[in-house]
VOBA-1610 file (N, C-alpha, C; in pm, whole numbers, padded with zeros to 5 digits, always signed):
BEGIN
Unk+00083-00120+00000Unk+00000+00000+00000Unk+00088+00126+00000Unk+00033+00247-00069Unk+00092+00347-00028Unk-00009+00490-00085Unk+00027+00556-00003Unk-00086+00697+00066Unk-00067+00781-00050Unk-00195+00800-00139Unk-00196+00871-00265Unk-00290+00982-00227Unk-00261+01105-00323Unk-00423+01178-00319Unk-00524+01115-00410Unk-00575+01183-00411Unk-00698+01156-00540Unk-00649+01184-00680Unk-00598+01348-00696Unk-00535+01345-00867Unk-00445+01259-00866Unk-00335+01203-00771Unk-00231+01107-00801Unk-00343+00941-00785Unk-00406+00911-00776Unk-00484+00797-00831Unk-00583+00799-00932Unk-00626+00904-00984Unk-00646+00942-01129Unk-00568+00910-01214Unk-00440+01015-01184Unk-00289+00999-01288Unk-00269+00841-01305Unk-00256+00808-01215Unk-00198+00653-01221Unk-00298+00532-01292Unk-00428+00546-01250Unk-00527+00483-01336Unk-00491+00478-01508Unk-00495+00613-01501Unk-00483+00686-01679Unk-00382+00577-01729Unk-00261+00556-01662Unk-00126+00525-01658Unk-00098+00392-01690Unk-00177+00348-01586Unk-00191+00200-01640Unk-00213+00157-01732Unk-00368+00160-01728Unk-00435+00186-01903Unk-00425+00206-02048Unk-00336+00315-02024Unk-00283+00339-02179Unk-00102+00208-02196Unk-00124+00204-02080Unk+00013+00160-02110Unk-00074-00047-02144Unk-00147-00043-02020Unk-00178-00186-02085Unk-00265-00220-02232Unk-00329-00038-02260Unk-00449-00096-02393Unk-00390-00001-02483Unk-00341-00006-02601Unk-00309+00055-02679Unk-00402+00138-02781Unk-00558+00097-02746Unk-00676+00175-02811Unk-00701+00313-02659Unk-00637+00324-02571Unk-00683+00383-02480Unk-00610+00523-02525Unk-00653+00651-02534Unk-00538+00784-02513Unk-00715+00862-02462Unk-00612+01006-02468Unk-00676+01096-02372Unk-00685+01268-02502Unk-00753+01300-02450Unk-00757+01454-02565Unk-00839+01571-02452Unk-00832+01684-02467Unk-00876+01762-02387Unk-00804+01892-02401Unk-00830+01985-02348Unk-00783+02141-02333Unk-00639+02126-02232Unk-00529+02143-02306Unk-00406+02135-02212Unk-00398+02063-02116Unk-00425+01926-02209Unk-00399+01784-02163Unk-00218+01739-02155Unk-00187+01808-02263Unk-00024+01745-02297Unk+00075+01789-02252Unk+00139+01944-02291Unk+00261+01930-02214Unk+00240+01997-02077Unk+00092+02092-02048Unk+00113+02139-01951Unk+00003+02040-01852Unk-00044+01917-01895Unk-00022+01846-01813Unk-00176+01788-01779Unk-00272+01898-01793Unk-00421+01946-01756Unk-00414+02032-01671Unk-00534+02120-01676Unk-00518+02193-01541Unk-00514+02166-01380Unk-00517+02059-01366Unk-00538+01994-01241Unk-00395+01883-01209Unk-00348+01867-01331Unk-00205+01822-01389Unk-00257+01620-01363Unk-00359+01609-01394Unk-00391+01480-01395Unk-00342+01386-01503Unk-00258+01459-01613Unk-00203+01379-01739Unk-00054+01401-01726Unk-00044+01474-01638Unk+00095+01524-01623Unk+00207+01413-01658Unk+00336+01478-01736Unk+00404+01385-01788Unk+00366+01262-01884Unk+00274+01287-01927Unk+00172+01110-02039Unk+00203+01205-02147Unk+00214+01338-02200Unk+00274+01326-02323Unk+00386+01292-02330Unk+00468+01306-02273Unk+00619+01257-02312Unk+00651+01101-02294Unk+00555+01037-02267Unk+00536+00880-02240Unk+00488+00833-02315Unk+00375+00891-02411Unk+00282+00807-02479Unk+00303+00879-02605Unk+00336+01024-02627Unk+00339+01106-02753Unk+00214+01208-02780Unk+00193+01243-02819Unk+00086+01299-02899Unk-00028+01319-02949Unk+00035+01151-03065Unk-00055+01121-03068Unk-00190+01033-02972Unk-00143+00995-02862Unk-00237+00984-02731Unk-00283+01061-02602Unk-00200+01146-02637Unk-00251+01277-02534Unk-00245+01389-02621Unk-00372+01440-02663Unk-00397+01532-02747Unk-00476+01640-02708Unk-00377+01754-02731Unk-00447+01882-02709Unk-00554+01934-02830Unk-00627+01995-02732Unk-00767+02018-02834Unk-00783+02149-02846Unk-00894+02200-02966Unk-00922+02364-02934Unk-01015+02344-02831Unk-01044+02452-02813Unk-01137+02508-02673Unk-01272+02485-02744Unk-01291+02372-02750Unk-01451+02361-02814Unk-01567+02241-02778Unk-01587+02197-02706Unk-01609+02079-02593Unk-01709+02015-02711Unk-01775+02043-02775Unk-01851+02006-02853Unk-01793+01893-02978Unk-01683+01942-03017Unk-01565+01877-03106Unk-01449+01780-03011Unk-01448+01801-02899Unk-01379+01717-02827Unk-01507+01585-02836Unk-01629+01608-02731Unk-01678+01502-02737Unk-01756+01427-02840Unk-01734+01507-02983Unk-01783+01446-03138Unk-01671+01346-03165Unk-01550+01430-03149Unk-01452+01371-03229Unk-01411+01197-03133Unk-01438+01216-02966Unk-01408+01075-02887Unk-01557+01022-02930Unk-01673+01050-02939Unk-01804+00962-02945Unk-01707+00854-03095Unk-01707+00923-03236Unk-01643+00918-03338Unk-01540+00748-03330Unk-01458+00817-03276Unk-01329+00733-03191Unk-01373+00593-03152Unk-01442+00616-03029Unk-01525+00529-02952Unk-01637+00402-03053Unk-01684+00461-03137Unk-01761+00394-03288Unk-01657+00308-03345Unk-01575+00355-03357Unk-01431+00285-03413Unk-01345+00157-03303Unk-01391+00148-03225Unk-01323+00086-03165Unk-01200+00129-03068Unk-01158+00237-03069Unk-01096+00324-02947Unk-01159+00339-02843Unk-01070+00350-02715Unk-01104+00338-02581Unk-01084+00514-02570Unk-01117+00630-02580Unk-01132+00762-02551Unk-01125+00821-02452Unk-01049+00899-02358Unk-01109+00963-02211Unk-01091+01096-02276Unk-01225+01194-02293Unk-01224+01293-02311Unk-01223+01358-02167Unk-01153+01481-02182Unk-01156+01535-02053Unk-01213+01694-02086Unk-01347+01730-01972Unk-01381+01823-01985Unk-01324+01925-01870Unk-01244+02067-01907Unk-01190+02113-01824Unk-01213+02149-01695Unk-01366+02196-01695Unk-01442+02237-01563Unk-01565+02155-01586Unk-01645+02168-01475Unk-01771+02093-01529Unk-01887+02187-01600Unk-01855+02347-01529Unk-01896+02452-01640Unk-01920+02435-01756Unk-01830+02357-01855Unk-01833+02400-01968Unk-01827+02267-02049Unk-01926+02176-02010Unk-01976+02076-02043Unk-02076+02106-02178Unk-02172+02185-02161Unk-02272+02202-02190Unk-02301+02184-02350Unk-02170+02310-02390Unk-02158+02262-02553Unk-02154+02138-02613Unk-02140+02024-02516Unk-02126+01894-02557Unk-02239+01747-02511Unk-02338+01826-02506Unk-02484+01801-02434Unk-02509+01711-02530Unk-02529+01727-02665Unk-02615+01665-02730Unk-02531+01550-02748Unk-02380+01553-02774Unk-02314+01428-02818Unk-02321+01329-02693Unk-02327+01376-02572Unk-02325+01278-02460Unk-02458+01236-02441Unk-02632+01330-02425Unk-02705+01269-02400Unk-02751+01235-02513Unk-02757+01326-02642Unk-02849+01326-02748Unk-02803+01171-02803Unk-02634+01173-02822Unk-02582+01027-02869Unk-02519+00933-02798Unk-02393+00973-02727Unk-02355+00845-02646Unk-02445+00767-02619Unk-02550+00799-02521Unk-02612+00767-02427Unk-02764+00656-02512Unk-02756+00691-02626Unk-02864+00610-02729Unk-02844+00519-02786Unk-02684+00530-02787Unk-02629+00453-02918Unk-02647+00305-02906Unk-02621+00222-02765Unk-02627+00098-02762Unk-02780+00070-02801Unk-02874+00140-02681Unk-03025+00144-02721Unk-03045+00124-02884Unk-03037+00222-02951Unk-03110+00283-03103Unk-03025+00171-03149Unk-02934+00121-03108Unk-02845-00002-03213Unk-02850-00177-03203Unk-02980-00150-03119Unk-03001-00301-02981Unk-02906-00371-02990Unk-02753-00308-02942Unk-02653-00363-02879Unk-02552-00367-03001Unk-02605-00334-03111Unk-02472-00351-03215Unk-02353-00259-03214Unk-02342-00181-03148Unk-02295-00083-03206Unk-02234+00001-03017Unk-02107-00054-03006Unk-02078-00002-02858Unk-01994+00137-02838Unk-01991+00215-02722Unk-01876+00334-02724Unk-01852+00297-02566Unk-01772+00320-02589Unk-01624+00321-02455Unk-01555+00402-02458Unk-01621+00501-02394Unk-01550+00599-02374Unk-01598+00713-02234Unk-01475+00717-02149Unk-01493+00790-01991Unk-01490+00937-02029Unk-01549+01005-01972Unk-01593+01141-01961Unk-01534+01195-01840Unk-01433+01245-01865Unk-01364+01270-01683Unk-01402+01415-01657Unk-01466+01458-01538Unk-01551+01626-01513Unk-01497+01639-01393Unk-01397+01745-01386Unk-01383+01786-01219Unk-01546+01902-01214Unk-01556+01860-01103Unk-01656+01896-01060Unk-01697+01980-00931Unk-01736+02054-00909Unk-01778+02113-00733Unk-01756+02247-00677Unk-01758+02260-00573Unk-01740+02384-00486Unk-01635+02383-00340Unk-01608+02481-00308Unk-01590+02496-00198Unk-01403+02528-00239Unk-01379+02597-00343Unk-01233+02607-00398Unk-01258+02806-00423Unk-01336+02871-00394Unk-01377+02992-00496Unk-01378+02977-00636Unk-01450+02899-00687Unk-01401+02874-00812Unk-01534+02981-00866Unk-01623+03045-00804Unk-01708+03133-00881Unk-01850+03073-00959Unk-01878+03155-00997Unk-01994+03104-01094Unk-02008+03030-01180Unk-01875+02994-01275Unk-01845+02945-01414Unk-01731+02845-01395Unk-01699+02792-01287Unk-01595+02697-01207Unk-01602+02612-01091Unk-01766+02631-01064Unk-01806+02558-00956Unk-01879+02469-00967Unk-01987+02424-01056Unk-02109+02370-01081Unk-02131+02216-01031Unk-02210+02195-00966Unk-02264+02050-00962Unk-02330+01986-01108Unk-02328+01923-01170Unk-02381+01904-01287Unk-02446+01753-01260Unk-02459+01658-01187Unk-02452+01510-01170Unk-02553+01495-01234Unk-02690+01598-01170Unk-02822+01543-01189Unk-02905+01494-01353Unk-02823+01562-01432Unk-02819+01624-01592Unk-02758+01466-01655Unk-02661+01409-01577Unk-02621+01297-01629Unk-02714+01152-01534Unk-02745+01191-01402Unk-02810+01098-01345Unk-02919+01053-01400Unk-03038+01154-01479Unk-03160+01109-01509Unk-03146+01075-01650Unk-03037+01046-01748Unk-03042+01000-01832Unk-02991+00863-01854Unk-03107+00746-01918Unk-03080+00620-01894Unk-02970+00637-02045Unk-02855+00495-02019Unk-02788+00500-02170Unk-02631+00555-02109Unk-02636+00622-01985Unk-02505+00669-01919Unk-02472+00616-01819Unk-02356+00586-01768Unk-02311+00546-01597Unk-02250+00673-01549Unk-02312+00669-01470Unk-02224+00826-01407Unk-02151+00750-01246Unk-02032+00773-01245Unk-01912+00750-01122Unk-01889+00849-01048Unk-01890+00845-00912Unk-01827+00973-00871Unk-01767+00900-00715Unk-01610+00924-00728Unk-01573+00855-00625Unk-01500+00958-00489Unk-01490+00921-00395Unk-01451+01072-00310Unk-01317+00996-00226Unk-01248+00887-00239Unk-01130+00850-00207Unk-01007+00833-00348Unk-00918+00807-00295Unk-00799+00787-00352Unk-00806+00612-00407Unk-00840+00522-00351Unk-00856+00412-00356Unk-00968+00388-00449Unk-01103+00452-00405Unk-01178+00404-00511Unk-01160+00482-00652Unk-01115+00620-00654Unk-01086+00709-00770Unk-00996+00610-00886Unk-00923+00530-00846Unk-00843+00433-00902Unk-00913+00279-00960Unk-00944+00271-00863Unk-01056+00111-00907Unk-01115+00179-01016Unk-01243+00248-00965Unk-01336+00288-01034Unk-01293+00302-01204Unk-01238+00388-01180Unk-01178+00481-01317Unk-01092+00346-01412Unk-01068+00266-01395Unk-00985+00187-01436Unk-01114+00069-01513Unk-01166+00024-01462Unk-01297-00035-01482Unk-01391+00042-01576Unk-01394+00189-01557Unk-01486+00282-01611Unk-01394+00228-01779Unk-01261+00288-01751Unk-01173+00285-01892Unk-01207+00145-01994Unk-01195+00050-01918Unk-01298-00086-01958Unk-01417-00092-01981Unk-01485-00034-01945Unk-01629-00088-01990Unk-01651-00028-02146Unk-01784-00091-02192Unk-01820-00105-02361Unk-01901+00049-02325Unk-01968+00108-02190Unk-02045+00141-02225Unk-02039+00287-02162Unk-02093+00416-02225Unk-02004+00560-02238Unk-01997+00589-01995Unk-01915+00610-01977Unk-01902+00632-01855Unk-01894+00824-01806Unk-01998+00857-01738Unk-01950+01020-01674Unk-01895+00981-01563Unk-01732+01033-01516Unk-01646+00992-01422Unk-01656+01148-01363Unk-01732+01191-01242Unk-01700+01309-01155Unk-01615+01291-01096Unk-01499+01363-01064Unk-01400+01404-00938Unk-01450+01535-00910Unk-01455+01539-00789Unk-01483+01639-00696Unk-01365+01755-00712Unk-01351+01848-00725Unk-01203+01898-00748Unk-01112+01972-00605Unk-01205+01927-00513Unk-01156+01962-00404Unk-01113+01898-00295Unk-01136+01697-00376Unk-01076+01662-00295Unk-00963+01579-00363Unk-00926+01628-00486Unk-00740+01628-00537Unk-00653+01609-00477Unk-00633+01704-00395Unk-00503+01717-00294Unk-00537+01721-00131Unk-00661+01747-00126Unk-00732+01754+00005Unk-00696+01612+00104Unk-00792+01547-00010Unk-00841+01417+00060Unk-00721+01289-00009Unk-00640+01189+00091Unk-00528+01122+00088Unk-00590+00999+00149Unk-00515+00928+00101Unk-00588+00738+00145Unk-00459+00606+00109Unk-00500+00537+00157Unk-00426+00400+00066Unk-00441+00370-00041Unk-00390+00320-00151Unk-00382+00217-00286Unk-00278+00174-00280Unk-00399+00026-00317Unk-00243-00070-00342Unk-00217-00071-00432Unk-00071-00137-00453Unk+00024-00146-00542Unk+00007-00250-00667Unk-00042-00313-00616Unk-00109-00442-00695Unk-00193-00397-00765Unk-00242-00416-00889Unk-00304-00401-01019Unk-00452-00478-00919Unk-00576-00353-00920Unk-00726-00410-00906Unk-00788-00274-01004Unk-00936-00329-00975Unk-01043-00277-01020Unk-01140-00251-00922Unk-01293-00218-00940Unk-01362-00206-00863Unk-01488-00196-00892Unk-01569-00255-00891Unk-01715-00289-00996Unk-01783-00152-00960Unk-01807-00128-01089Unk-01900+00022-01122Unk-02060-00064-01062Unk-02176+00022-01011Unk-02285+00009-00911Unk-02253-00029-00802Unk-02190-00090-00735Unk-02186-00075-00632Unk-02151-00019-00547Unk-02215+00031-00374Unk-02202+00167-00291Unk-02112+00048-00160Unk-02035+00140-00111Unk-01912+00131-00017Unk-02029+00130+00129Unk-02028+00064+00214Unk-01995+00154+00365Unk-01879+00211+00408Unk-01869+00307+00430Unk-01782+00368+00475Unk-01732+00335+00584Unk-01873+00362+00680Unk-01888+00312+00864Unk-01983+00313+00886Unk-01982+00172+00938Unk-02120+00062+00995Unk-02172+00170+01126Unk-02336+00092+01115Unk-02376+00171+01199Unk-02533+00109+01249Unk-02543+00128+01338Unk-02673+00113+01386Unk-02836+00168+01442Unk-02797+00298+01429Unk-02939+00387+01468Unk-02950+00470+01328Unk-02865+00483+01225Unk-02914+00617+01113Unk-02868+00539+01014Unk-02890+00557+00877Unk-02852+00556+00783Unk-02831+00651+00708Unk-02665+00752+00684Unk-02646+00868+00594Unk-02568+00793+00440Unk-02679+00871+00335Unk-02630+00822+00212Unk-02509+00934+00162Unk-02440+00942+00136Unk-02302+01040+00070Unk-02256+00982-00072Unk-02202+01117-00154Unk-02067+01066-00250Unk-01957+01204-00197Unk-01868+01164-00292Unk-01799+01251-00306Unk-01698+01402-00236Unk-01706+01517-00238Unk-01684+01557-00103Unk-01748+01537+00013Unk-01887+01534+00002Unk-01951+01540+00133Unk-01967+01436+00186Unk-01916+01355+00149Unk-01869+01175+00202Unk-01788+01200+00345Unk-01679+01296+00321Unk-01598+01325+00395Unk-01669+01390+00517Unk-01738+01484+00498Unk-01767+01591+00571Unk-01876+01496+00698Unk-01938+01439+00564Unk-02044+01328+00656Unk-01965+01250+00769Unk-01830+01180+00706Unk-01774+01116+00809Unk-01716+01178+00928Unk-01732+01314+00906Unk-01716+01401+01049Unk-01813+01421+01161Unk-01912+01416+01102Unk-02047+01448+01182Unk-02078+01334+01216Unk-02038+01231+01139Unk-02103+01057+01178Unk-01977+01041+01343Unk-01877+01097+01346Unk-01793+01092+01462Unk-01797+01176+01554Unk-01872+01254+01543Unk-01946+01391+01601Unk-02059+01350+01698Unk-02119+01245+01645Unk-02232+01228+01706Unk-02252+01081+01771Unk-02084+01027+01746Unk-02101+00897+01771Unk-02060+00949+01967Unk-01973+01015+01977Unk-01957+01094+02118Unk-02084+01125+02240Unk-02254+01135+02138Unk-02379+01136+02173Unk-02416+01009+02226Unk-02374+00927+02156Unk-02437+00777+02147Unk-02534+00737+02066Unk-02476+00829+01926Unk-02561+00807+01780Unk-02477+00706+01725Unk-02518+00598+01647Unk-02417+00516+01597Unk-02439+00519+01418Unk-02373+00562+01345Unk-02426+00612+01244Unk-02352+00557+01108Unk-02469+00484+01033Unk-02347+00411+00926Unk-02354+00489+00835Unk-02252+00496+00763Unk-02245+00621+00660Unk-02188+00544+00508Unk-02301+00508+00410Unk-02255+00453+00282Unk-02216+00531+00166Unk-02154+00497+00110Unk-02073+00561+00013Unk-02127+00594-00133Unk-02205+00607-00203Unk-02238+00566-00297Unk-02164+00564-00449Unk-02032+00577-00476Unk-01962+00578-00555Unk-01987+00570-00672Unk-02118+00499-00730Unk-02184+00507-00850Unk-02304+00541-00796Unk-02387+00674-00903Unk-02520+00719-00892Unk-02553+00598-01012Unk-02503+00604-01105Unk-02616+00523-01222Unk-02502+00429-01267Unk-02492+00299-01288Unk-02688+00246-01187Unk-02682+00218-01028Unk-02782+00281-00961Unk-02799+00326-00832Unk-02771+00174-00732Unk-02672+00151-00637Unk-02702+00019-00582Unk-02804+00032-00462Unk-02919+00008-00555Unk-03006+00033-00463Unk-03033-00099-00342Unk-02968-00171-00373Unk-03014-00322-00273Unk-02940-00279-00156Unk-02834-00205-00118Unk-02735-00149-00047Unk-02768-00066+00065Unk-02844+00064-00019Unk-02895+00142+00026Unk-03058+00057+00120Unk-03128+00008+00076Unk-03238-00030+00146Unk-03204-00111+00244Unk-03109-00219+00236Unk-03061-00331+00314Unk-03011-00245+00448Unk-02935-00138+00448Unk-02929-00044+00540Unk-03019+00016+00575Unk-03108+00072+00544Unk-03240+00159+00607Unk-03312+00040+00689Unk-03342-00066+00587Unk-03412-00190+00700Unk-03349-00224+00823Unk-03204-00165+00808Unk-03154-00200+00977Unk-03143-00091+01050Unk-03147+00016+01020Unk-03082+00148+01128Unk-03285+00221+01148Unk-03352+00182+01037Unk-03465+00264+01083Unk-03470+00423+01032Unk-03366+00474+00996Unk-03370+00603+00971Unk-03288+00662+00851Unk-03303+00748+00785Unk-03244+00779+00652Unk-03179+00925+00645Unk-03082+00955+00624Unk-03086+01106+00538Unk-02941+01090+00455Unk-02993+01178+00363Unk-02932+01190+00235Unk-02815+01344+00236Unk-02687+01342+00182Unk-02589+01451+00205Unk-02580+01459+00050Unk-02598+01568-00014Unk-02524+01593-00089Unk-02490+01758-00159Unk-02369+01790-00251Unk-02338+01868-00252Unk-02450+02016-00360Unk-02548+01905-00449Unk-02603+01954-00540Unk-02728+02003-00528Unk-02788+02074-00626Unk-02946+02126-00544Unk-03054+02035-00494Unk-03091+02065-00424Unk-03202+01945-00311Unk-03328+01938-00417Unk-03352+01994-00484Unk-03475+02011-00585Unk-03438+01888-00686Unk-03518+01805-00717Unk-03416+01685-00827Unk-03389+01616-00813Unk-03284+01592-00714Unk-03156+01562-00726Unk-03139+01399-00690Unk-02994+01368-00667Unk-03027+01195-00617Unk-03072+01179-00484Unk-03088+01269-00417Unk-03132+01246-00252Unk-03275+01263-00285Unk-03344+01283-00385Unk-03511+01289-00387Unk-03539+01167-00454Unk-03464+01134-00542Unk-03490+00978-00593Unk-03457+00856-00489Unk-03341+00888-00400Unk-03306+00780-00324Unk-03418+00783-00204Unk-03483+00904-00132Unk-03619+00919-00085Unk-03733+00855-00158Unk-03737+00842-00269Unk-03866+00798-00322Unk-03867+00656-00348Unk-03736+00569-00350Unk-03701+00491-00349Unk-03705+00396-00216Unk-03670+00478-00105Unk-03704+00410+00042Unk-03854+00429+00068Unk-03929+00538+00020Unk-04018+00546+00064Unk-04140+00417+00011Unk-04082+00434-00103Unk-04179+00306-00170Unk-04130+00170-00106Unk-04031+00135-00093Unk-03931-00017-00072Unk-03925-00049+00059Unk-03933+00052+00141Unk-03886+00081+00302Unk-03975+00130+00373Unk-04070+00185+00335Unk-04167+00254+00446Unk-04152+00188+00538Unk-04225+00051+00562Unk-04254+00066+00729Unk-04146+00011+00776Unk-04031-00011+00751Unk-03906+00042+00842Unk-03875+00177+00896Unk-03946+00250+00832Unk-03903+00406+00875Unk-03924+00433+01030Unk-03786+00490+01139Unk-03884+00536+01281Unk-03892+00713+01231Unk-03874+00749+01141Unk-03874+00913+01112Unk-03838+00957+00992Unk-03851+01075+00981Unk-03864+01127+00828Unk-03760+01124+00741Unk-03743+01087+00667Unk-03602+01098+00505Unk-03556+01293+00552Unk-03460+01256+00544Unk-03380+01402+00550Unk-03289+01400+00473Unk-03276+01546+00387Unk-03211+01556+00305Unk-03139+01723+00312Unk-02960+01662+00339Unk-02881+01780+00315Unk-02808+01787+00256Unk-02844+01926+00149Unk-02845+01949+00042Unk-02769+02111+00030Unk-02742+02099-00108Unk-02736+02261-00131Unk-02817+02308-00194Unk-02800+02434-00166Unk-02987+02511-00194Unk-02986+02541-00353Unk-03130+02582-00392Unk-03207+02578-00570Unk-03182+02713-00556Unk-03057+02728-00598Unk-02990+02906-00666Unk-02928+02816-00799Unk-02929+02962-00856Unk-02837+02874-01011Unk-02714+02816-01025Unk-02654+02858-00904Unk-02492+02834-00968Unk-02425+02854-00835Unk-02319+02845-00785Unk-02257+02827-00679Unk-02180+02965-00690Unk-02209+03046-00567Unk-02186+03218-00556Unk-02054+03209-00526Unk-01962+03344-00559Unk-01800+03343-00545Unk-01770+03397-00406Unk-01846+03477-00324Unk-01777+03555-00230Unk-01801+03421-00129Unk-01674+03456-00067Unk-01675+03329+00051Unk-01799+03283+00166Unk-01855+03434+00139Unk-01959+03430+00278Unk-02122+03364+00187Unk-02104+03370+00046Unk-02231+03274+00020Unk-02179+03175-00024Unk-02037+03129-00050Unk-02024+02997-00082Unk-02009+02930+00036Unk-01976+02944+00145Unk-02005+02863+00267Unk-02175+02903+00326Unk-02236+02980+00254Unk-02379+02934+00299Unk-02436+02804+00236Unk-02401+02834+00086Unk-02409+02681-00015Unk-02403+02604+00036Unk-02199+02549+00075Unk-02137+02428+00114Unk-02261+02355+00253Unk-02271+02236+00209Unk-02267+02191+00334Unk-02191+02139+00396Unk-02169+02118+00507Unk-02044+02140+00591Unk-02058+02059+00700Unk-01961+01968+00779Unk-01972+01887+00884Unk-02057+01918+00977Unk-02043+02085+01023Unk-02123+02124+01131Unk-02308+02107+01081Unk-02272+02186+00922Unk-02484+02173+00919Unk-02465+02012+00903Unk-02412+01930+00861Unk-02509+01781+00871Unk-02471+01722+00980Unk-02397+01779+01129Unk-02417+01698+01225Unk-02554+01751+01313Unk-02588+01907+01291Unk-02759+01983+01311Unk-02838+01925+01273Unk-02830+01844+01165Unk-02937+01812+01048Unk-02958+01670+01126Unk-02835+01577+01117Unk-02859+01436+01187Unk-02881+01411+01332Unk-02830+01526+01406Unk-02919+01544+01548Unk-03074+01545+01543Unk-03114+01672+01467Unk-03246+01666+01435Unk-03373+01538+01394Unk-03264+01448+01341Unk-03340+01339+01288Unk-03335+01205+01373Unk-03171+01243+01478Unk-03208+01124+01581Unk-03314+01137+01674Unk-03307+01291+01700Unk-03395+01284+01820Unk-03533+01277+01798Unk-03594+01210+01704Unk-03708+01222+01635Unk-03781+01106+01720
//
């Protein structure tokens, strides 16, 4: 084992990959010599060349035409979109086509190809550098959307994602890069896309998390274990497809539910994973589905004092999960 961040188990995933599949390279906005902006390719042009780490114009639309394209052909593609901002121009090729193609082709016709999106808040990244985007890829069937919030699973995951036939949205959180540090081993694994982690077992609550607020959750879940709340906190590492047997199998034992996440509460996967217990789980319930969330504004505000109203934060979801033990 040895103690990686998150972009250094990204990097290394990539790494493997191209080096074990020779249909695998990467293209994106200052992907090559300067590395990406997050420096997640760093050093893979001078390893692989060029022609597999390819810098693109600034046009997200032609990045993800030209990997859908690729991907048709039999290339393994990781387009990388620079922010998750600026996805958008490339809407139609991911939902309008990726996401149809096996469907509209009943299976003839596969793309393999990972969609890597740093994603999130809590960096000042502003209006046009912050965005949650998950929900946009969650409700469309035809996509897997990943989003992992360790070093360990950022590596499985992504490596598996690079494998599969079928188009993958890979979120990294972008704040927990260098933040958040863990084990990976050394030894060559994977890590099956749908299925959700416990984090930490538990017996009176059930909190669902991904990604940063995985973390934050696991603060408040230790926060309150000091109460004599015992609180299991699951991971959900893939939204689509949802492991939902995971999630319920836990609510049937703790009795109680709430949902953390970083994106608007209107929508989002904490209203589907509610509607989901509520139908599957009711009368396990001893109290209400709670869900903490960030609030239905458009976009994640730059000055520090409304982006920590946004963030949710260890302190509001250990308020929030008090509230719901003492129910």
């Amino acid at each position: 084992m040895a103690v990686k961040s998150v972009i250094e188990a990204v990097r290394e995933a990539i790494r493997e990959e191209m080096t074990r599949d020779s249909k695998v390279f990467v293209m994106g906005e200052d992907v090559g010599v300067r590395g990406g902006v997050f420096m997640a390719t760093q050093g893979m042009v001078e390893d692989f060349g060029e022609e597999r780490i390819i810098d693109t114009p600034l046009a997200e639309a032609s990045i993800m035409g030209m990997a859908l394209g690729a991907a048709f052909r039999g290339m393994r593609p990781i387009p990388e979109v620079q922010f998750s901002d600026f996805v958008w121009p490339s809407i139609n090729q991911l939902i309008g086509e990726a996401a149809r193609t096996c469907y509209g082709t009943n299976g003839a016709l596969q793309v393999p190809m990972v969609i890597r999106i740093p994603y999130g808040g809590g960096i000042r990244g502003g209006l046009f550098h912050s965005q949650n985007v998950e929900t946009h890829f969650f409700h469309t069937p035809g996509l897997k959307v990943v989003v992992p919030g360790t070093p360990y699973d950022a590596k499985g995951l992504l490596k598996s994602a690079i494998r599969d036939n079928n188009p993958v949205v890979f979120l990294e959180h972008k704040k927990t890069y260098r933040l958040v540090r863990g084990e990976v081993p050394e030894e060559e694994y994977t890590l099956p896309i749908g299925k959700a982690d416990i984090k930490r077992p538990g017996t009176n609550m059930t909190v669902v998390s991904y990604g940063l607020t995985l973390h934050y959750t696991l603060e408040a879940a230790e926060e309150l274990a000091a109460d004599g709340v015992d609180i299991e906190v699951l991971d959900l590492r893939t939204l689509t497809p949802l492991d939902t047997e995971t999630v319920l199998d836990s609510v049937r034992k703790t009795g109680k539910l709430a949902i953390v996440h970083e994106d608007n509460i209107t929508g989002g996967v904490g209203a589907e994973i509610a509607a989901l217990v509520a139908d599957q789980a009711f009368e396990y319930l001893d109290g209400p589905i709670t869900r903490i969330c960030g609030p239905d504004v458009p976009t994640m505000p730059f000055a520090q004092t409304l982006e920590d109203a946004y963030m949710p934060t260890a302190d509001k979801i250990a308020a929030g999960l008090r509230k719901l033990a003492a129910y």
